[in-house]
KEDOPA-351327 format. One line per field, with one value per residue: residue in three letters; x, y, z of N, C-alpha, C in turn. Coordinates in nm, 3 decimals. Layout:
REM KEDOPA-351327
r (ALA  ...)
n.u (X  ...)
n.v (Y  ...)
n.w (Z  ...)
ca.u (X  ...)
ca.v (Y  ...)
ca.w (Z  ...)
c.u (X  ...)
c.v (Y  ...)
c.w (Z  ...)
END
This chain:
REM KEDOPA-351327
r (UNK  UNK  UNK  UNK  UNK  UNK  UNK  UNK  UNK  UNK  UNK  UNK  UNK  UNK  UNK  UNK  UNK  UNK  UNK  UNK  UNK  UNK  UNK  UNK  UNK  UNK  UNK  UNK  UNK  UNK  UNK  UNK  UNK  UNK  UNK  UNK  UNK  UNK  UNK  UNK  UNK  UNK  UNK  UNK  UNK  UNK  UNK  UNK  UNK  UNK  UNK  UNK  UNK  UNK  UNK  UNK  UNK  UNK  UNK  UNK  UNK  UNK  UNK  UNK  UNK  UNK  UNK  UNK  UNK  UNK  UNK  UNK  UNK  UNK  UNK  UNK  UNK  UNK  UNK  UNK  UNK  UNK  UNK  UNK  UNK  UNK  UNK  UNK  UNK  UNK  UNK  UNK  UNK  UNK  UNK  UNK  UNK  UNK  UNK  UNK  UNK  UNK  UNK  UNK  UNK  UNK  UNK  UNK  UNK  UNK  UNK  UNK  UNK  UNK  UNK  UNK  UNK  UNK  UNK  UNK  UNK  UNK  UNK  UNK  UNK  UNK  UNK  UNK  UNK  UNK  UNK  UNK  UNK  UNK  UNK  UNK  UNK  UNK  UNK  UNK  UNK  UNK  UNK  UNK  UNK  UNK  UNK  UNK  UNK  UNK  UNK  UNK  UNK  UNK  UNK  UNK  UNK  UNK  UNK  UNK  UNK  UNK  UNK  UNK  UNK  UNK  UNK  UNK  UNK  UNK  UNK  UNK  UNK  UNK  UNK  UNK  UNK  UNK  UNK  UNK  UNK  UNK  UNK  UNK  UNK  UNK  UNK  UNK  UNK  UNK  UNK  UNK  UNK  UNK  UNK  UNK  UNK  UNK  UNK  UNK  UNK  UNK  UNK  UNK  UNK  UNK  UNK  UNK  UNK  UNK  UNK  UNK  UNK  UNK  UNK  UNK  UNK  UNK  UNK  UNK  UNK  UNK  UNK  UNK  UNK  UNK  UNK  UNK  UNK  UNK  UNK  UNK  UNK  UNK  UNK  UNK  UNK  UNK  UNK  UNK  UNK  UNK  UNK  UNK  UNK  UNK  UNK  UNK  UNK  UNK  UNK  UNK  UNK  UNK  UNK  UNK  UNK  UNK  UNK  UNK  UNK  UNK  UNK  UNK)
n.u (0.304  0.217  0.515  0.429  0.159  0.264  0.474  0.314  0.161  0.362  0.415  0.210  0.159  0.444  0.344  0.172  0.285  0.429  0.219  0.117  0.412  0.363  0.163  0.244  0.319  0.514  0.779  0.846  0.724  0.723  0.490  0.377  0.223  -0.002  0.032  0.175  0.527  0.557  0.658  0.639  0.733  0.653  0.564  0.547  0.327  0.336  0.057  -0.077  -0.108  -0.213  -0.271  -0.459  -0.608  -0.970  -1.254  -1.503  -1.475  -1.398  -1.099  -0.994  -0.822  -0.833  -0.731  -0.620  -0.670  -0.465  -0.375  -0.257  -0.086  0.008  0.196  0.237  0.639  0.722  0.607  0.308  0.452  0.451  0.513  0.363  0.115  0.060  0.024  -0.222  -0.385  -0.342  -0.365  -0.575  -0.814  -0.763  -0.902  -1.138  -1.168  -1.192  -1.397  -1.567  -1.720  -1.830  -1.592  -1.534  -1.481  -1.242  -0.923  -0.922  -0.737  -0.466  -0.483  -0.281  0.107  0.174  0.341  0.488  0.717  0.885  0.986  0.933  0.959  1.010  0.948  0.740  0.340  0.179  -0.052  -0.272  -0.635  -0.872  -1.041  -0.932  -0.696  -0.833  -0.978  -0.760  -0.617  -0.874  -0.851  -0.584  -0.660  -0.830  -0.704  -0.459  -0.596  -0.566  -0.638  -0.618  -0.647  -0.675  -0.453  -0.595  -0.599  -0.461  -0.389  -0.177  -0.055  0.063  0.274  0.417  0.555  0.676  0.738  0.863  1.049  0.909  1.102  1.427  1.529  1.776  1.732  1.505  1.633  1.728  1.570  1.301  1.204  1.199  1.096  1.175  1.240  1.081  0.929  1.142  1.299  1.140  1.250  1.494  1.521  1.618  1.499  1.238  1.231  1.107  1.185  1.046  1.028  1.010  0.742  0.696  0.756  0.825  0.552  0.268  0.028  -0.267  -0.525  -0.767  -0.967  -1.063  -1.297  -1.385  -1.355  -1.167  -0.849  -0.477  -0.203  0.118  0.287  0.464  0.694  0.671  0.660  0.775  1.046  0.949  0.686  0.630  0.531  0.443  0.144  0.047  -0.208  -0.409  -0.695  -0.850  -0.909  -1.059  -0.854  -0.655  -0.770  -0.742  -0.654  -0.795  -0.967  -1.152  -1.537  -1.773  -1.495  -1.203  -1.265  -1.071  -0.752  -0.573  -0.521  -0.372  -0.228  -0.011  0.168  0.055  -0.003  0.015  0.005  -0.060  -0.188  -0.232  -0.467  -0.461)
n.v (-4.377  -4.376  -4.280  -4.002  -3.914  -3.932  -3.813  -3.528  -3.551  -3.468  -3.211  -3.076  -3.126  -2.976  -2.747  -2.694  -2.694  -2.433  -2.270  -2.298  -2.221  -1.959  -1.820  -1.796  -1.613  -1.345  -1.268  -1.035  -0.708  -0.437  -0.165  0.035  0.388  0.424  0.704  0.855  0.932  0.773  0.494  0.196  -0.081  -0.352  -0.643  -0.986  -1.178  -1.476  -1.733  -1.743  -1.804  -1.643  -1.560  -1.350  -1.142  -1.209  -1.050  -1.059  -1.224  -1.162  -1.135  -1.376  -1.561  -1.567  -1.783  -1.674  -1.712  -1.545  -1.396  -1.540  -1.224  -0.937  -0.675  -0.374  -0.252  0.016  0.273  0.410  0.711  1.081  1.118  0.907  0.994  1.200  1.202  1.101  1.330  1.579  1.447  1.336  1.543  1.696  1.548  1.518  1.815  1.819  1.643  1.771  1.714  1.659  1.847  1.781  1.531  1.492  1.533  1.780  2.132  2.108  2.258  2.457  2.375  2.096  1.863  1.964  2.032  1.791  1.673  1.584  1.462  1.146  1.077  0.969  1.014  1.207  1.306  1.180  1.127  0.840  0.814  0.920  0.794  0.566  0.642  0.648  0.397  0.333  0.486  0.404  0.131  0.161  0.293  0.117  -0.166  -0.359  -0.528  -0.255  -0.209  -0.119  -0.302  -0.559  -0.539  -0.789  -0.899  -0.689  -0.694  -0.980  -0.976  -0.782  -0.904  -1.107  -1.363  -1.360  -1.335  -1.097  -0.792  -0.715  -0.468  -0.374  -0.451  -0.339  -0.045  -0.090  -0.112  0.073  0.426  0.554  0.769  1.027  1.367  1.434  1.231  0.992  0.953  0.695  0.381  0.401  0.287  -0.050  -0.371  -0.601  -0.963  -1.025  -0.822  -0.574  -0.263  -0.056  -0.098  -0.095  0.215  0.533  0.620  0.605  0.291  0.317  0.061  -0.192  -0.276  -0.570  -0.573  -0.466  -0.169  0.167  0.159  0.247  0.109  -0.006  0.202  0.522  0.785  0.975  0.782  0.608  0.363  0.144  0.150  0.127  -0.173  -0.485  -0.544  -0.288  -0.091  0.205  0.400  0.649  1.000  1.335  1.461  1.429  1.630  1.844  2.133  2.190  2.398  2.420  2.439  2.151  1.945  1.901  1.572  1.481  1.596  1.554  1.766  1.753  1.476  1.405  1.213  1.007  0.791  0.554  0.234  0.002  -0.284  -0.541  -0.739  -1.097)
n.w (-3.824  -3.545  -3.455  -3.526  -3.427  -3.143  -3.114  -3.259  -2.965  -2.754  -2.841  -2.806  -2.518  -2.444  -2.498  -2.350  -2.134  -2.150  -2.174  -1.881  -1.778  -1.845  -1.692  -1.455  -1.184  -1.150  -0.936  -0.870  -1.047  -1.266  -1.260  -1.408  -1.457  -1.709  -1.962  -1.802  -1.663  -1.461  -1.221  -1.035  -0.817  -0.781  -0.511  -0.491  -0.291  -0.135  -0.070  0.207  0.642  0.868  1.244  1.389  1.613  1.721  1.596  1.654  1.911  2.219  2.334  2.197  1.977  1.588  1.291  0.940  0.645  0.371  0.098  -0.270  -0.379  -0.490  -0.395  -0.312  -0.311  -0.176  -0.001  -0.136  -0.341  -0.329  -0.625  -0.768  -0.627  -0.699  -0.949  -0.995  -0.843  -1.010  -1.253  -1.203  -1.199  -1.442  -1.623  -1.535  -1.568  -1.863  -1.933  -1.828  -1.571  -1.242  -1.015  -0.745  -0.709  -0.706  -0.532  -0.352  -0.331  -0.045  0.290  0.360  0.307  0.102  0.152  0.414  0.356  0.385  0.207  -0.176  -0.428  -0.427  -0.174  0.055  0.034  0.240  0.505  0.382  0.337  0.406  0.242  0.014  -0.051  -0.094  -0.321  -0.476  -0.523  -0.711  -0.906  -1.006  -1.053  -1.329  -1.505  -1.497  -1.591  -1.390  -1.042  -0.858  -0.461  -0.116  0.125  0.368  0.726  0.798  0.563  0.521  0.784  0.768  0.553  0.639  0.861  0.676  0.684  0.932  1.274  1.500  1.442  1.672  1.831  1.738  1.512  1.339  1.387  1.135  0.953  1.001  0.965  1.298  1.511  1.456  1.341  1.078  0.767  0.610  0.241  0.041  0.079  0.227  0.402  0.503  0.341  0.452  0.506  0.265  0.093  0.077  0.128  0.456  0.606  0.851  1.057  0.880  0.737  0.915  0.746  0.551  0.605  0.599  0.844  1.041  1.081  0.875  0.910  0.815  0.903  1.084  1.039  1.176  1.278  1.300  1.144  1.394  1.584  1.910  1.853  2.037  1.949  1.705  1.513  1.393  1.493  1.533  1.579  1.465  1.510  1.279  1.487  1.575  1.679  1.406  1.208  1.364  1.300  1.036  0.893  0.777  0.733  0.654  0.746  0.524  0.303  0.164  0.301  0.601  0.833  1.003  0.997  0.906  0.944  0.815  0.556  0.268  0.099  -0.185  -0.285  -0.485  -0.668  -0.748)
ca.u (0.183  0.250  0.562  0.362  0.095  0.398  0.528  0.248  0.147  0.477  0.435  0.068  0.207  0.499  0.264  0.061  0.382  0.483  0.122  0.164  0.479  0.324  0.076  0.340  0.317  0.631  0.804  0.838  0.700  0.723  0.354  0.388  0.109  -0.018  0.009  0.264  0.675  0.557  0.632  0.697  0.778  0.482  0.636  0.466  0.332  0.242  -0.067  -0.034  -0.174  -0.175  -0.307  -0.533  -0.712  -1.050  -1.317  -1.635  -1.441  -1.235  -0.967  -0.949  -0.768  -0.811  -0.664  -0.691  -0.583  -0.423  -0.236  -0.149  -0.162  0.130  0.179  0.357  0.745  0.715  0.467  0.274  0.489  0.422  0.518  0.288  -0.041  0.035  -0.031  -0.383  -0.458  -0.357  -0.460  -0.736  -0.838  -0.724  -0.967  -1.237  -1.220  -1.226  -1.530  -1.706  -1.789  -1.772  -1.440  -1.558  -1.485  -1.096  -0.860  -0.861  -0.609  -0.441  -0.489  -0.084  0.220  0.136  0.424  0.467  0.855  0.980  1.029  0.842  1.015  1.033  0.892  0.581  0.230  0.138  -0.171  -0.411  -0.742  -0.886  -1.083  -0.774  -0.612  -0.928  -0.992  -0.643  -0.653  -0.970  -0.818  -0.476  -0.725  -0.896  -0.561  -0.346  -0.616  -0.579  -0.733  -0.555  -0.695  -0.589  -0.464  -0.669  -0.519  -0.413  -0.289  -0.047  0.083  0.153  0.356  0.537  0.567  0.773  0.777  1.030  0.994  0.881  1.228  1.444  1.562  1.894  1.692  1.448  1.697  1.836  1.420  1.219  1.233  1.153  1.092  1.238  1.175  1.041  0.976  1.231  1.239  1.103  1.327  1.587  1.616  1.701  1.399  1.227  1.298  1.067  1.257  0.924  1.089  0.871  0.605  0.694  0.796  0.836  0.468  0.176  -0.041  -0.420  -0.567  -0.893  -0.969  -1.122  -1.456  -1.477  -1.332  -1.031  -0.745  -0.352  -0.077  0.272  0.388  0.527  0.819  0.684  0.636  0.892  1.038  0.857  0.542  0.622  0.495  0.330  0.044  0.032  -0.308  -0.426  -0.793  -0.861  -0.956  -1.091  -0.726  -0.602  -0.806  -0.800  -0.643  -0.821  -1.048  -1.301  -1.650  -1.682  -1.371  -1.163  -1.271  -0.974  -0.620  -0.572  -0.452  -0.249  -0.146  0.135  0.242  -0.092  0.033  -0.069  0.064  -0.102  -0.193  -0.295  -0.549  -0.439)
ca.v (-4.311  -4.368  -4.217  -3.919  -3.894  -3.958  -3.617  -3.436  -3.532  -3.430  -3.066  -3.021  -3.118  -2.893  -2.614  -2.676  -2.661  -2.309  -2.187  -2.244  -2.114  -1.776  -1.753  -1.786  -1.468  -1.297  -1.241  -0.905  -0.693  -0.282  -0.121  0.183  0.440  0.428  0.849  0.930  0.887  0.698  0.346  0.187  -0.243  -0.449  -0.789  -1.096  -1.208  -1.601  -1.748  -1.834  -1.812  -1.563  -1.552  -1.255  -1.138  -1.231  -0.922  -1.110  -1.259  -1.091  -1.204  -1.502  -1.517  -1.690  -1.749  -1.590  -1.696  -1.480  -1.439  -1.501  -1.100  -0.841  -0.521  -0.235  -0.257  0.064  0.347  0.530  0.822  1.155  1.125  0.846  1.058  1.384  1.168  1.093  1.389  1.607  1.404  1.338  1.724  1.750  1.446  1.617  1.965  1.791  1.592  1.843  1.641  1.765  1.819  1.741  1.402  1.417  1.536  1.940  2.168  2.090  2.327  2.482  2.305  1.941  1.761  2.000  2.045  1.695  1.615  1.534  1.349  1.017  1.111  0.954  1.094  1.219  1.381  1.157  1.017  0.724  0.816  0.960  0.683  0.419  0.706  0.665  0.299  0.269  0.537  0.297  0.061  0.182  0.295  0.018  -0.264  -0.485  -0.507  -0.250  -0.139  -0.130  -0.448  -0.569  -0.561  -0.931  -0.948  -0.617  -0.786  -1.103  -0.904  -0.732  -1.046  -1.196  -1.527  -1.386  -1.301  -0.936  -0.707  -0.701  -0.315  -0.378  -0.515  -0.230  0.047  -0.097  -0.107  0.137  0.526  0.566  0.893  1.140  1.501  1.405  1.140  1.003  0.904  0.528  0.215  0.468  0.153  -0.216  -0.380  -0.694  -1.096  -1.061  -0.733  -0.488  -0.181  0.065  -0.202  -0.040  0.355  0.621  0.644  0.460  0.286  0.299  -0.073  -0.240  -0.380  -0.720  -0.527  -0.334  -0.051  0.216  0.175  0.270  -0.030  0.009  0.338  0.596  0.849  1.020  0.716  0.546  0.233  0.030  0.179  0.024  -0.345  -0.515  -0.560  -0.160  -0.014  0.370  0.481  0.829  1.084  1.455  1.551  1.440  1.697  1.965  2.229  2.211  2.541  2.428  2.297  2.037  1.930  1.771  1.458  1.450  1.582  1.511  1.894  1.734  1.362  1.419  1.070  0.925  0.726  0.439  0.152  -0.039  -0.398  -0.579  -0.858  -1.192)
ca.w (-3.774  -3.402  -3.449  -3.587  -3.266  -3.016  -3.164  -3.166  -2.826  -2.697  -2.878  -2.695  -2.386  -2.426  -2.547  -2.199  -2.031  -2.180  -2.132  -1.732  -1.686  -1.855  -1.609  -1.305  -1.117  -1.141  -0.803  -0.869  -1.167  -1.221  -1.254  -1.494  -1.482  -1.840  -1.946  -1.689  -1.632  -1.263  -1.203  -0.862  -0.839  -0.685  -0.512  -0.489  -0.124  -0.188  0.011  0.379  0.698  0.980  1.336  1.445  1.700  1.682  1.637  1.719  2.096  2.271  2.400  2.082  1.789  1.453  1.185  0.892  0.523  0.285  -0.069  -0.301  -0.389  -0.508  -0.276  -0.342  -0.215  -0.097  -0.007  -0.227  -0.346  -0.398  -0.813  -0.802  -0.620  -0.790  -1.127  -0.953  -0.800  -1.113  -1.412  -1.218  -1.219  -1.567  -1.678  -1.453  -1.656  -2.012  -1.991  -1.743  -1.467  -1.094  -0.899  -0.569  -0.693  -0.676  -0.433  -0.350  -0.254  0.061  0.348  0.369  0.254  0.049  0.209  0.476  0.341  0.469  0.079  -0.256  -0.519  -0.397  -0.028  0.062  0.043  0.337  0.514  0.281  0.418  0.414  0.103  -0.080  -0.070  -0.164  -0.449  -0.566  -0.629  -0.786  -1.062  -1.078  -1.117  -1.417  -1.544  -1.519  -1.594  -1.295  -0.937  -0.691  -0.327  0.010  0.192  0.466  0.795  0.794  0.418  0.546  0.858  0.724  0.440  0.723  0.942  0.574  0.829  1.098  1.386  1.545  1.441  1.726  1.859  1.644  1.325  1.376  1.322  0.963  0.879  1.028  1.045  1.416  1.631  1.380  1.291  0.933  0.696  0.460  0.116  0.061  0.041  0.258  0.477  0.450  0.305  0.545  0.455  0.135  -0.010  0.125  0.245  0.506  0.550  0.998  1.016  0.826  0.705  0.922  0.628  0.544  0.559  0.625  0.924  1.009  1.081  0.756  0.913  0.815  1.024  1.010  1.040  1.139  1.348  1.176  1.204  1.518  1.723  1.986  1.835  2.069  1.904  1.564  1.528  1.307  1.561  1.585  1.482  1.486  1.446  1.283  1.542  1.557  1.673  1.237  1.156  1.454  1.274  0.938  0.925  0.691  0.817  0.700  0.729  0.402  0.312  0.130  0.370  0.688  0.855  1.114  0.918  0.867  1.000  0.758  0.375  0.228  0.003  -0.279  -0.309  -0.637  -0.621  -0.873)
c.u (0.191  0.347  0.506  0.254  0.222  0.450  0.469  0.165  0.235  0.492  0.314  0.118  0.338  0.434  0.240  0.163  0.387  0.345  0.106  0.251  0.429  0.216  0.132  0.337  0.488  0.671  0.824  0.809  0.725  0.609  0.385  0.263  0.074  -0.020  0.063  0.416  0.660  0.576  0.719  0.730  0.685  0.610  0.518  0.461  0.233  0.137  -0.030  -0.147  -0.143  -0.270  -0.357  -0.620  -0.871  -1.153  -1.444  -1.587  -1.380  -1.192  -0.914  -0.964  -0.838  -0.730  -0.701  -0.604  -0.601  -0.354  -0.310  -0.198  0.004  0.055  0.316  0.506  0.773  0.596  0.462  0.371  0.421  0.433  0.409  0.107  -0.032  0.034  -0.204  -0.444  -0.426  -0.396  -0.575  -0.838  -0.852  -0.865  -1.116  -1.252  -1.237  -1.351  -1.634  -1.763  -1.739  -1.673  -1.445  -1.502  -1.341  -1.083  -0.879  -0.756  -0.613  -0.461  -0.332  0.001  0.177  0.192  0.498  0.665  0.925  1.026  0.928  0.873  1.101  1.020  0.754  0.509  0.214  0.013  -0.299  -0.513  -0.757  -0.927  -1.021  -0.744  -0.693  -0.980  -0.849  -0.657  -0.750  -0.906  -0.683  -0.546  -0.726  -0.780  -0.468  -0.427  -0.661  -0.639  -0.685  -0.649  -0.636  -0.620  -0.571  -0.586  -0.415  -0.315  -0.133  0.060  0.090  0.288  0.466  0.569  0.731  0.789  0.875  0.954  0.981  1.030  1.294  1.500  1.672  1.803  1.628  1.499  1.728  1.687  1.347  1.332  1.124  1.170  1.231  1.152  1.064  1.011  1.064  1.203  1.217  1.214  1.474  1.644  1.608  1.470  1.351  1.251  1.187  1.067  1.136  1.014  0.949  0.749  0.606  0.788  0.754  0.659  0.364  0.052  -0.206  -0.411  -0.736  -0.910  -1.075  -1.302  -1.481  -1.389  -1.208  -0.973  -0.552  -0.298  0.067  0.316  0.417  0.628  0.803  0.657  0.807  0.915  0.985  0.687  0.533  0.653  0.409  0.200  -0.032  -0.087  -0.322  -0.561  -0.822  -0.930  -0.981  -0.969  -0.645  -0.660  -0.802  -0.746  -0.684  -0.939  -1.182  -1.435  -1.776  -1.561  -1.326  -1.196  -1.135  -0.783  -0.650  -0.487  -0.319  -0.253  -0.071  0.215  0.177  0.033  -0.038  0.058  -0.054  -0.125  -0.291  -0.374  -0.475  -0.575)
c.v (-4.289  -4.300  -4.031  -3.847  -3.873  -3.798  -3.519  -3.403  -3.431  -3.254  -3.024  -3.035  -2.978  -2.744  -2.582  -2.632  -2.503  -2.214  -2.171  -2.231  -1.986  -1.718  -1.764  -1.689  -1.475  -1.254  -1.118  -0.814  -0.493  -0.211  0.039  0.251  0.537  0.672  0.939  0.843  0.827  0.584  0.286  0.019  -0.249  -0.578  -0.873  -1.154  -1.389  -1.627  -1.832  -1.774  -1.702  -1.541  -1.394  -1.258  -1.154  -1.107  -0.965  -1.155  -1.221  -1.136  -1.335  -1.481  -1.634  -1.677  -1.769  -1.626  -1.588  -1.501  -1.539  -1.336  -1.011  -0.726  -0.439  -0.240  -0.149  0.196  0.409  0.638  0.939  1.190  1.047  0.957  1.169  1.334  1.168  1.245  1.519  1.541  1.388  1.464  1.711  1.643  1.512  1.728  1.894  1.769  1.690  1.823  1.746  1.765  1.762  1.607  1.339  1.551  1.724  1.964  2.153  2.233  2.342  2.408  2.159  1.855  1.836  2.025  1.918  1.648  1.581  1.441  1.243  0.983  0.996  1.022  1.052  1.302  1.311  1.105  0.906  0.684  0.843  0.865  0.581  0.502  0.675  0.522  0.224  0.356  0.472  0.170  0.031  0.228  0.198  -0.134  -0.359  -0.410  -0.376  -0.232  -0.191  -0.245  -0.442  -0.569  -0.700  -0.947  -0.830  -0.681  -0.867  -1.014  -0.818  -0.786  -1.104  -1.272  -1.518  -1.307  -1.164  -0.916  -0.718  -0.528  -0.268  -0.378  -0.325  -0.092  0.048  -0.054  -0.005  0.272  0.573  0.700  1.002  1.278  1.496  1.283  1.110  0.949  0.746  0.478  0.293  0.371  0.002  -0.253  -0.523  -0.820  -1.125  -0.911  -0.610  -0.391  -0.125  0.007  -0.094  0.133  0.436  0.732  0.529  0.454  0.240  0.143  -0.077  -0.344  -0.495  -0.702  -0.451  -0.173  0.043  0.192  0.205  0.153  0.013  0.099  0.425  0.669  0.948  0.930  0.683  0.410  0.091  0.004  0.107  -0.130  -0.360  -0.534  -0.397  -0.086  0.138  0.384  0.631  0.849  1.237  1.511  1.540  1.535  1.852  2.113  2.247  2.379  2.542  2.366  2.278  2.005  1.842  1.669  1.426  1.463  1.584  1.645  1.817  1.544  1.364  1.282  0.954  0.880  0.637  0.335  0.043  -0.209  -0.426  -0.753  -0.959  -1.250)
c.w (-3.624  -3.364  -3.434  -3.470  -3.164  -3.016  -3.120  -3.020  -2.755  -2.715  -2.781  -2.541  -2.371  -2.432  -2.429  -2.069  -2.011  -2.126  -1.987  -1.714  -1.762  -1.764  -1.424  -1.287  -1.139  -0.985  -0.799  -0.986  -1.133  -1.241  -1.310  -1.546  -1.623  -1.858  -1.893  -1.709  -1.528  -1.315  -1.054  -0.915  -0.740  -0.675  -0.448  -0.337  -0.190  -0.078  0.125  0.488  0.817  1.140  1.440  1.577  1.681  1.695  1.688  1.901  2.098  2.356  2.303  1.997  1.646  1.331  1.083  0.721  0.410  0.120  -0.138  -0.382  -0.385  -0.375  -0.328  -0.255  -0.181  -0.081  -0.099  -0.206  -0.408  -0.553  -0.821  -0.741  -0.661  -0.918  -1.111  -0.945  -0.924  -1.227  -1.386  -1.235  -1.333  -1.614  -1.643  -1.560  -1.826  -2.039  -1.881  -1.598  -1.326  -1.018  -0.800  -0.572  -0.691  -0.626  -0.441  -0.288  -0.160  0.092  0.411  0.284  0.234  0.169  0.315  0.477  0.344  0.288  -0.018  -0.346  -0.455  -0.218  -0.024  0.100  0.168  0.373  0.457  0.377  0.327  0.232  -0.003  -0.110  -0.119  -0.314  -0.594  -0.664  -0.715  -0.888  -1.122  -1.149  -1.294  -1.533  -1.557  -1.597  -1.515  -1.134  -0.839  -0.596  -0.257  0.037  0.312  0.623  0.819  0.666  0.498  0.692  0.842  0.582  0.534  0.812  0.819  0.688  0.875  1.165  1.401  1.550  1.593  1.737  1.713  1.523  1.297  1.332  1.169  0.924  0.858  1.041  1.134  1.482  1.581  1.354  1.148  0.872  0.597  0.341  0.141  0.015  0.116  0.362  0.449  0.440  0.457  0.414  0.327  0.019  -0.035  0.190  0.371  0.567  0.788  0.932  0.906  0.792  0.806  0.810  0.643  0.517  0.601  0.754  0.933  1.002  0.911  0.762  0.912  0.953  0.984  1.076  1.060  1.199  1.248  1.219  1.346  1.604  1.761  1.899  1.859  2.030  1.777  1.542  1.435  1.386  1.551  1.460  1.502  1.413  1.424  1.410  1.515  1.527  1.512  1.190  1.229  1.428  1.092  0.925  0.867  0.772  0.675  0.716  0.617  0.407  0.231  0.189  0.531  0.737  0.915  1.071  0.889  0.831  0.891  0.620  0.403  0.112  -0.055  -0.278  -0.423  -0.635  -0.776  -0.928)
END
């Protein structure tokens, strides 16, 4: 009989075992948008701590915990927001409802030539981009939206130090004609390409309020840091023609993307 308990203890315990490792986050998983050929890889950022500037004092920081929380390893691509911004259309004319409520045509060239399949979206606003992942959302199941400023530079921090000039080049594309395709350079020390260059990315700052992260391909190298913010201005929009102006492209964004984070 004791034999008999001893056993099935040993199976419940093993059971309990098997049931937490299935709820171990995976260090890296691939996120396939149900309806569509898209799928990008989300990697796992575990929970730590990071040191901000403080927005209530100025001049003092605090710090600020994060994670644990997947993020996209690299920016939103155009295959991935031309599933949004067409199916979302298409979903729009079935049941009737009003367009206004996803993305219109851009004003000129989408991607303004620099590339589309496997380019990053460019030009988007703020709302584009918080429209997109509430419909990955609702589509995939699970939490996405944009990181907060803190969750994205600790994720482009990966615990080393600020890139040096040398590192910098393998990482970032810096003070180029164009953007290039994503993951076109060496990823940082937790396998994140892009997280500085190519695209600067929509986040949330500590107030609440949009902001971009990171430089992008028209700054100087010394411009791209993880510290490096950018608030919209008139001039992202100063050659749009419409009035109002898009709430959805950005005329002169060029430099504008975004990337994805998934709440656990």
């Amino acid at each position: 009989m004791k034999t008999r308990v001893l056993i099935g203890a040993c199976v419940l315990l093993l059971g309990a075992c098997v049931a937490r490792a299935d709820k171990t986050p995976q260090k890296v998983y691939t996120q396939e948008i149900p309806g569509t050929l898209v799928k990008f890889d989300m990697a796992l950022v575990a929970a730590g701590e990071i040191t901000m500037p403080d927005p209530a004092k100025e001049g003092a920081t605090k710090k600020i915990k994060v994670g644990p929380f997947y993020i996209a390893k690299t920016e939103t691509t155009w295959d991935a927001y031309d599933a949004y911004r067409l199916g979302a259309l298409e979903e729009v004319k079935l049941v009737e409802k009003d367009a206004t409520s996803t993305p219109s045509n851009p004003y000129g060239s989408i991607d303004r030539g620099f590339g589309h399949k496997g380019y990053p979206a460019i030009n988007i606003t703020y709302l584009g981009a918080k429209s997109y992942c509430e419909w990955l959302s609702k589509k995939s199941g699970h939490k996405y939206r944009l990181p907060t400023e803190a969750e994205w530079e600790f994720a482009c921090r990966a615990g080393a130090a600020e890139p040096n000039a040398e590192k910098l080049k393998e990482m970032a594309v810096t003070f180029a004609e164009k953007t290039s395709a994503v993951a076109s350079k060496k990823p940082n020390a937790w396998d994140i390409h892009d997280m500085l260059g190519n695209v600067a990315e929509w986040c949330v700052d500590l107030k609440g309020k949009p902001v971009v992260c990171g430089g992008s391909f028209m700054d100087l190298p010394a411009k791209c840091k993880p510290s490096t913010r950018k608030y919209q201005t008139d001039a992202w929009q100063a050659n749009d023609p419409q009035d109002p102006k898009s709430k959805w492209w950005l005329s002169d964004g060029e430099f504008v993307g975004f990337r994805v984070l998934r709440e656990l």
